[in-house]
N, C-alpha and C positions, 0 to 999 in steps of 0.2 A: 466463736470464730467461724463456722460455716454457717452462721446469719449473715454476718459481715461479707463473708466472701459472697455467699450468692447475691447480700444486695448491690455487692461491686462488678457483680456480672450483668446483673439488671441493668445498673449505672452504663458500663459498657455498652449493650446490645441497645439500648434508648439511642444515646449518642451516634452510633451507627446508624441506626435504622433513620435518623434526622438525617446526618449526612449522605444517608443514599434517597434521602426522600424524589430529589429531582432527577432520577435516573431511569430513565424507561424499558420497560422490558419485554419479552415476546414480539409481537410484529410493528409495538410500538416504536420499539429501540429503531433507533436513527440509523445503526448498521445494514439492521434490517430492514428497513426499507429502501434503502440506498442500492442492495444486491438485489432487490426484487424488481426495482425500477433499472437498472441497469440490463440485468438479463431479460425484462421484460422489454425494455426498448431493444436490444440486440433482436428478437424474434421477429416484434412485430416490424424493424425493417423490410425485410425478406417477403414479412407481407403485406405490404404496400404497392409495390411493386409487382408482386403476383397478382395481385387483385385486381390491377389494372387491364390485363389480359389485353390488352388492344391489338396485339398483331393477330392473337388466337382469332380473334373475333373477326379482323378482316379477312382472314383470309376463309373465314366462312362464308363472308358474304359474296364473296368472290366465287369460290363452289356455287353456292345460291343463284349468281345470275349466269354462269354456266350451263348451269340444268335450264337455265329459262331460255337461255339462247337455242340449247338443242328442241326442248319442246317449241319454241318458237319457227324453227326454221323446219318440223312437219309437220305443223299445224298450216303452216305459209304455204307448203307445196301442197296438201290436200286443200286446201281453197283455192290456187292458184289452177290446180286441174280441176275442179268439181262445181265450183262455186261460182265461176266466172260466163256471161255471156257476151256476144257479137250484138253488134247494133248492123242497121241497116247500111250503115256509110263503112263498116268495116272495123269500128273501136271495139275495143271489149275494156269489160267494166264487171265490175263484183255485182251480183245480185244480191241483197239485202236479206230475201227471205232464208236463202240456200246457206249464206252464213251462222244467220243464225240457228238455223237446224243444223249445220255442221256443229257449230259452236256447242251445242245444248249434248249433242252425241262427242265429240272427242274430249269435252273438258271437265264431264262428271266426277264429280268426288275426289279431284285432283289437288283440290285447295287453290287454284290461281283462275284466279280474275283476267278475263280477255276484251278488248276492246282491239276493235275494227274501225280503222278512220280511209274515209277515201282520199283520192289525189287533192280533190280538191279543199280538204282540212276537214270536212265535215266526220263525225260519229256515226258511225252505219249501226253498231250493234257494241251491246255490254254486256259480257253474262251476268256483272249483278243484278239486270233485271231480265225479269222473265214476261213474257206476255199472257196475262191469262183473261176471266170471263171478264174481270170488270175492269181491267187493265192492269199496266206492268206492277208487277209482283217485286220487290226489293228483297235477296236473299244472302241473310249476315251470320254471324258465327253468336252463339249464346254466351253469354258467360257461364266458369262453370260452376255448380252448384255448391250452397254454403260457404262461397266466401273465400279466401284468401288464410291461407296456413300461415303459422307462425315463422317458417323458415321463406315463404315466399312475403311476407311482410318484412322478415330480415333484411334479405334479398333486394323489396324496392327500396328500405332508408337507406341501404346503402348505395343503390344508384345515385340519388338525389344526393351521397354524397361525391361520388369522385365525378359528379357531372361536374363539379368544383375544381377539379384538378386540372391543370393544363396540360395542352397534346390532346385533348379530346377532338376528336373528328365533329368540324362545325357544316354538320348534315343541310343542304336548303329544302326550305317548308315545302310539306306535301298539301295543295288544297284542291280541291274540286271545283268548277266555275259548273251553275245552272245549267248551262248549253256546253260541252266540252266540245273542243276542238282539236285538231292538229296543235297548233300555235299554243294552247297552255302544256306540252310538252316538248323537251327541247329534243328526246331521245327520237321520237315521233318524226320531227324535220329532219335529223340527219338518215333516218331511215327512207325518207321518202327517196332519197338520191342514193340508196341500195345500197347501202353501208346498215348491217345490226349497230343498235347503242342499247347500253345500256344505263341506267340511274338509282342512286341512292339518295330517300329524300325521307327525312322525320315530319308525321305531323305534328297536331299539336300538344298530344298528348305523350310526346318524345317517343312513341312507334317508331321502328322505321318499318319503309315502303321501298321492296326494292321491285323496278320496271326493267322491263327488255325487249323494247323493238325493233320489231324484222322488217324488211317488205315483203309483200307478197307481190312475185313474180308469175308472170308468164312468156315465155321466151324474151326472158330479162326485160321486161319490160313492166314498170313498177305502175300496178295496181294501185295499190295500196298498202297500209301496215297495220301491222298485226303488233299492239301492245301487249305484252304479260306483264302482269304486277302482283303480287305478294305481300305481306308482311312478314318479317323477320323474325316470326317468332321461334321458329327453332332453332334460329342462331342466338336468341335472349336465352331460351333454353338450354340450349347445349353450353353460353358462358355461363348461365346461371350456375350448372351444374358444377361443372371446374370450381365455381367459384365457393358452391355449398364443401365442394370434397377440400379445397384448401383450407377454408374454415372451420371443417370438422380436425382436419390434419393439428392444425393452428389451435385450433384451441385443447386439442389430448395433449399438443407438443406445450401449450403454455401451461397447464395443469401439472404436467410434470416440471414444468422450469418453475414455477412456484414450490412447489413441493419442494425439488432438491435444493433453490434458494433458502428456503426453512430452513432444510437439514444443516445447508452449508454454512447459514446465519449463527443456527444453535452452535456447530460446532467449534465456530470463534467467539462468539458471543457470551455464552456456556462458560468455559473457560476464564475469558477475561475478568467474566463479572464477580468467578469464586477469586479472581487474584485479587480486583480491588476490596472485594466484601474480607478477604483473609489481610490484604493491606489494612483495611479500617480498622479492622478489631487491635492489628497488632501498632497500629496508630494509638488508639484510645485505650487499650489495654496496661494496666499496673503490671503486670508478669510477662514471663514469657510462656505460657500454657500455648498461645497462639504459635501459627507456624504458617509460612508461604505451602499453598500445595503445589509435589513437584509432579510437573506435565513434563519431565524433559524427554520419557518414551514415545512422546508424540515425533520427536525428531524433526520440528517445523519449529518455525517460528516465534509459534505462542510457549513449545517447548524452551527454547532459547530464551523468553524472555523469563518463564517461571525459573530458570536453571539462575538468570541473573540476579530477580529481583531475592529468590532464595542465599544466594551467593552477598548480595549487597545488606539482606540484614543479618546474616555470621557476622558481614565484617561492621555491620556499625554496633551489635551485640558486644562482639572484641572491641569497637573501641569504648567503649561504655563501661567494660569490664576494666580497661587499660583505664579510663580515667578515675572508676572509684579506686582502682587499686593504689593510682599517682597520689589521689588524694588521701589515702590513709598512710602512703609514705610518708608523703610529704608534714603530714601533724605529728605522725610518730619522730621522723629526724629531727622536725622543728621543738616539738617536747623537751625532745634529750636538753639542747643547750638551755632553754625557758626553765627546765627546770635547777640545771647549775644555776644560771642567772639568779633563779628567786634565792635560792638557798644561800650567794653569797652575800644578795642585796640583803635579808634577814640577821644575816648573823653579822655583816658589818655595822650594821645598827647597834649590838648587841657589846663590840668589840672596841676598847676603851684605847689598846696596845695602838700607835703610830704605826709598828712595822708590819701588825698581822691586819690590820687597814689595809694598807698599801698591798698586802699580798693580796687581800681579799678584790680590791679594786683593780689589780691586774689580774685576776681570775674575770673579774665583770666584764671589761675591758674585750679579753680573747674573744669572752662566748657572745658579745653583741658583733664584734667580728668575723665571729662562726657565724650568728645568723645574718651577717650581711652577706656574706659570700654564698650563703646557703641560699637566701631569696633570690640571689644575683641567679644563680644557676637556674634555679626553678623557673622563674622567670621566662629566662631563655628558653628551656626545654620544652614550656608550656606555648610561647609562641611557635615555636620548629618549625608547629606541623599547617598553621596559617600561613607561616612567607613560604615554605616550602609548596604549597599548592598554588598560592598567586605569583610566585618569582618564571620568570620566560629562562629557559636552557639555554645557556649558548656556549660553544666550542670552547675546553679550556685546555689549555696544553701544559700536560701534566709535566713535560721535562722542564718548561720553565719556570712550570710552581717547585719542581721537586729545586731544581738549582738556585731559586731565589730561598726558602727556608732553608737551605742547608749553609748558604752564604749569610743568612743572616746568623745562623745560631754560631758562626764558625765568626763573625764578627763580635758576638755576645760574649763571647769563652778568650778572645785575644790577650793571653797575659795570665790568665786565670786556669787551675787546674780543672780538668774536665776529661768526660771521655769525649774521644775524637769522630767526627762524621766521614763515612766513604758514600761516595755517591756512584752506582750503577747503574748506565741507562742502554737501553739495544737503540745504537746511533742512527741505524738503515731504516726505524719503523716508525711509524706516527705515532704519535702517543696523545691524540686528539679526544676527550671527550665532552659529549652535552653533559652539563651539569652550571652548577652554581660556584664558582670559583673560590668569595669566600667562604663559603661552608664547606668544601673540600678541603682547603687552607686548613680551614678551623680542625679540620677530622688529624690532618698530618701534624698539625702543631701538636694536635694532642695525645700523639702516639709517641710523637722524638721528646716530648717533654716528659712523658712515661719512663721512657726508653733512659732519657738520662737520668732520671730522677734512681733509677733501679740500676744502674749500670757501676761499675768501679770508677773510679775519676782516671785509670789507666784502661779503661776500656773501649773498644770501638763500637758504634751505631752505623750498622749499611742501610741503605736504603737504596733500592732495585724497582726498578721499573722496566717492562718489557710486553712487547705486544705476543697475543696467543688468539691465530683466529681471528673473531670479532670480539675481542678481548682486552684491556687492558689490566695488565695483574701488578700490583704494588704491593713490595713487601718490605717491615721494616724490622730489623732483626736487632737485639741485644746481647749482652753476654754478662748479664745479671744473674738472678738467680730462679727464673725461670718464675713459672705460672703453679702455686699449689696443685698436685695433680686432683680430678674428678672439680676442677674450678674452672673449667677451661672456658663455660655457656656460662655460670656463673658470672663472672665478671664484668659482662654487657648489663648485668640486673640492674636498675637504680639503686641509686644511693649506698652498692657495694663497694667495699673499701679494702685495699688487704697494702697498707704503706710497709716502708723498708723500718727496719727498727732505729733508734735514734731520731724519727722526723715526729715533729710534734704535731699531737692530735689535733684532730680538728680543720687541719690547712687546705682539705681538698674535702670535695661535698658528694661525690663517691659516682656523680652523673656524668663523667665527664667521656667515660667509654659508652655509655648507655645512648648521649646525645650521639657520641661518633656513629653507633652503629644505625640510629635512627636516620639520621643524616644519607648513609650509603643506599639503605634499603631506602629513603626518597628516590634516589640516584640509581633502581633499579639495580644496583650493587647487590654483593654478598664483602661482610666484615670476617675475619673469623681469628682465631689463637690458638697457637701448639707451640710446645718446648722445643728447642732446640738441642736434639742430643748429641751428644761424642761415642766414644769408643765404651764398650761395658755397659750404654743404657745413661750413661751422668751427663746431668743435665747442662748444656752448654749455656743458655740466656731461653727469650722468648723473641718469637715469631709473630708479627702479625701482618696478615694475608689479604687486603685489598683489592677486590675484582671491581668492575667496571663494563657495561657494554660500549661499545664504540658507536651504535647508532639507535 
């Protein structure tokens, strides 16, 4: 026995473990991925947009040519006094050499490049060159040593990327002509007519070049100008920087948005996956050893659904219980008559006498009669709970069910002794409910047919109807002999019988309250039964109590 059973657990956990074969798990699982793409796209919005920094950055450059305007405009008035000489006719005019000795003395180690152009466009002087033994000297910046860091290698592919982005500022080329002039700057002409300009201009290697010229006056009267130029590189700097600190931000902030994605993945995931793996076993499982686990302390969701799917197999466990138990009724009721059957088929074989034939043959006769009424019923009972699930509710109005069967059995009894019908309804209230009309029908037929069947032929059946609430309450009463006491739940049992004395066995198949009460509890109802007593405790007839909701 515990070979069998563990090879039927083996059998089991195979069969699982096939039907979870396509099921992914950890950062596979498709949940999981979906939350981590989710709140990973939710971040890196914020920084897209960050990254772009473009006002940050203008309004650096703007600072940047600022400074060049004020260092331009004392650099202009110390040439404009010191640098300048009279001709013999009375002009005055920059002297070249005094420039560039000015030049060499005020713009040491400043980092800005100065160029000097006269009225008449020509290039007087540049500090990138310098004059020395063997002539002009070219003086540029190094690159710096070892190379390019990992984070300033970050830094450029990421330029090269949002140079792709639109709203970029489309800068005009910075280039040098062999002989410069006035004329290859535009800042340069509007200076000459004693307005400072200033320019923003990328070479080709996407630098920018920001310029600033003045003129240089002497009693307002324009000399010449005075170009400053630069590159940007402590504004590439300074965005660079922003841009390293939001990256660093951005990436602790996405390490953690991963991380608690995980957590928050496992802790739906986790869950689900022990409900389906506990579904499967109790899918493919011979027993019930298996069981839903309950999450319902979770108090969410996944709570709710383990509190259901726990709840959904009680009830299809009850009805599996309810069906073998239907089934071993139903062979044991059918038994009984198969087996009078055979025993009269047998012995009328046996049986020479006409008369104890003929009895034996209306013995036969009854019990194929018994089991047709018996199948009939089963039948029905067995369908119930199919048309009951596929039939649509709609509005039945009980006062004109209750007045049409009371008029019919009150036309069935015309002439014939019988106990008599009182109908009581509350005339002021709806008596409206969803349900299924005839299977309602069917429940009352089969109470007043009870009712008469146990009643005195001078006795009366009420039947009461009245609203309570959201409520419809029907009740239909007799003055028979009441309900055996401790039978009261009894009697809804199948195939319980308890007939009046004098009616012959056999006539009723004992389902016939069992189906009524199945019928109500479809109809969200409660059925129920009490004795009706008098004075002293004695039993006046039986009661039975029909609820109903209204909506």
């Amino acid at each position: 026995m515990a070979d069998q059973s563990h090879k039927q657990q083996v059998e089991i956990a195979q069969a699982v473990k096939k039907h979870r074969k396509g099921r992914k798990r950890g950062w596979r699982s498709s949940l999981t991925r979906k939350i981590l793409l989710i709140n990973s796209l939710v971040l890196l919005i914020p920084v897209v947009g960050l990254m772009h920094l473009e006002q940050y950055r203008l309004s650096l450059i703007a600072s940047e040519l600022d400074a060049l305007s004020i260092q331009g405009r004392a650099f202009s008035l110390s040439l404009g006094s010191t640098a300048v000489v009279a001709s013999k006719v009375g002009d005055e005019k920059l002297v070249p050499e005094l420039t560039r000795s000015l030049m060499r003395g005020m713009l040491n180690d400043i980092g800005v490049r100065a160029r000097i152009f006269a009225t008449s466009g020509e290039m007087l002087a540049d500090s990138l060159y310098l004059a020395g033994v063997g002539g002009p000297v070219e003086i540029g910046e190094l690159p710096p040593p070892g190379g390019m860091s990992l984070d300033d290698k970050i830094i450029e592919y990421y330029e090269k990327i949002i140079t792709w982005l639109p709203g970029r500022d489309d800068w005009p080329l910075y280039r040098e002509s062999q002989r410069q002039s006035a004329e290859d700057y535009k800042e340069v002409l509007i200076a000459m007519k004693g307005e400072p300009a200033g320019m923003v201009r990328a070479d080709t290697s996407g630098r920018l070049v920001l310029s600033m010229a003045v003129p240089i006056q002497r009693y307002r009267q324009v000399l010449g100008t005075l170009m400053l130029s630069k590159d940007a590189q402590v504004v590439t700097e300074a965005v660079q920087a922003r841009r390293r600190d939001i990256l660093a931000v951005c990436g602790i902030a996405l390490g953690v948005t991963v991380m608690l994605s995980l957590y928050l993945a496992g802790t739906i995931g986790r869950p689900l996956r022990r409900l389906a793996d506990a579904a499967d076993f109790v899918r493919y499982g011979k027993g019930r050893q298996y069981e839903i686990p309950d999450f319902t302390r979770r108090r969410d969701e996944i709570g709710d659904l383990s509190g259901a799917l726990r709840a959904m197999t009680e009830a299809l466990w009850a009805r599996m219980d309810a069906i073998e138990g239907f089934a071993a009724d139903v062979a044991h009721e059918i038994k009984n008559p198969l087996t009078s059957l055979r025993s009269a088929v047998e012995t009328v074989a046996r049986v020479s006498d006409p008369e104890q034939q003929k009895r034996l043959m209306a013995i036969i006769l009854d019990d194929v009669q018994r089991l047709d009424r018996l199948i009939s019923d089963i039948s029905d009972a067995s369908r119930l709970d199919a048309e009951l699930s596929r039939a649509n509710m709609e509005d039945v109005d009980v006062r004109k069910l209750l007045e049409t069967l009371v008029e019919i059995q009150r036309v069935g009894l015309d002439g014939k002794e019988g106990p008599t019908f009182e109908l009581r309804l509350d005339e002021d209230a709806d008596l409206c409910v969803p349900g299924l009309e005839g299977r309602l029908g069917q429940v009352l037929r089969n109470l007043m047919s009870n009712a008469q069947t146990f009643s005195p032929t001078d006795g009366k059946i009420t039947l009461i109807a009245r609203r309570e609430e959201n409520e419809v309450m029907i009740t239909v009463e007799d003055e028979g002999p009441g309900i055996i006491p401790g039978k009261l739940e009894a009697i809804f049992d199948r195939f319980y019988t308890e007939r009046p004395e004098g009616e012959k066995f056999g006539t009723h198949s004992g389902l016939g309250l069992s189906i009524s009460k199945q019928i109500i509890e479809a109809h969200n109802g409660t059925i129920t039964a009490e004795n009706r007593e008098g004075a002293g405790g004695k039993i006046r007839g039986a009661r039975f109590i029909i609820t109903l909701p209204v909506g």
